[in-house]
N, C-alpha and C positions, 0 to 999 in steps of 0.2 A: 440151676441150683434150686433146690429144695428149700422153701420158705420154713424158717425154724419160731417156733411158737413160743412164749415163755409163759406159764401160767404164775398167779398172782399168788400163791401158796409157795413158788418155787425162791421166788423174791425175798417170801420171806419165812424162809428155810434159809438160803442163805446169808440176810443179816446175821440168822440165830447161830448159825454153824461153821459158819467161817468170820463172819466181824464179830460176832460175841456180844451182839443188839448192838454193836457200834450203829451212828448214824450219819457217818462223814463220808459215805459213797450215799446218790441218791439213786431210786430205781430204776431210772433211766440208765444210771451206770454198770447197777450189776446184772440188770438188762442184758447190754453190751458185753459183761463178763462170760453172764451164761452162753450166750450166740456164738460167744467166740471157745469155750468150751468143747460145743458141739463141732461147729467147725474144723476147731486143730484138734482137739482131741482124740485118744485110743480108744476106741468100742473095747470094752470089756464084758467077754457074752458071758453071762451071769444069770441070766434069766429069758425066758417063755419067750416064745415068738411074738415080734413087735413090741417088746420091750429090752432097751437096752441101758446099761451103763455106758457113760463115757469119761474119762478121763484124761482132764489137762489141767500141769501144773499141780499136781496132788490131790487136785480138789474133781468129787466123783458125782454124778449128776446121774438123775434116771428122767431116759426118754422116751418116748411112747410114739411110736413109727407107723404112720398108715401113708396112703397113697399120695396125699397132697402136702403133706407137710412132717415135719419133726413135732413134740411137742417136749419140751423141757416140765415134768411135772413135779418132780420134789428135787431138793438136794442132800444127800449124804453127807457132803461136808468132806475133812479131809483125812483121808481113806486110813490112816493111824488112829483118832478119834476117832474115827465110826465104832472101828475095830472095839477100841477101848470103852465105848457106850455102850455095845451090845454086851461086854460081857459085864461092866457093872449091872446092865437089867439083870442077865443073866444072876448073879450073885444077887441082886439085892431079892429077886424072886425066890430065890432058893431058901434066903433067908427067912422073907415072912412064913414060905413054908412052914421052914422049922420052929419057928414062933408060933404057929397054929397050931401046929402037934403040941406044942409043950403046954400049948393054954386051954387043950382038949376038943379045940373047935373043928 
């Protein structure tokens, strides 16, 4: 089996995006969340070679694939909120836009 990495940004992407800064799993725990993610989880191919999504339990994680090991490096969070994040960027971008224009800048 494939030794699976978790990097210490993915840690804590996950507090942020799935507990919501809760602090009542420690990181040892979501550790064990993320490992177990990659493990059972669905490859959702989505992106460029040697990076992939995977998905378990709703919750979407991006892993970074080379020869010796998996590496767990951000987390997405859960794949309805993602969704929901990118398009308020989406809108709230759109809108300074149109506040620039109106303020001539």
């Amino acid at each position: 089996m494939i030794p699976i990495h978790v990097t210490h940004h993915a840690v804590k992407q996950y507090r942020k995006r799935v507990l919501h800064g809760s602090t009542l799993m420690t990181d040892a725990e979501i550790i064990c969340r993320l490992v177990d993610t990659v493990r059972f989880g669905k490859v959702v191919p989505t992106r460029p070679t040697g990076v992939c999504d995977y998905r378990y339990q709703g919750v979407d994680v991006v892993v970074v694939t080379d020869r010796a090991r998996l590496s767990v490096v951000t987390v997405k969070g859960y794949k309805i909120f993602d969704r929901l994040r990118r398009q308020g960027e989406a809108v709230a971008k759109a809108m300074d836009n149109r506040t620039q224009r109106w303020l001539g800048k």
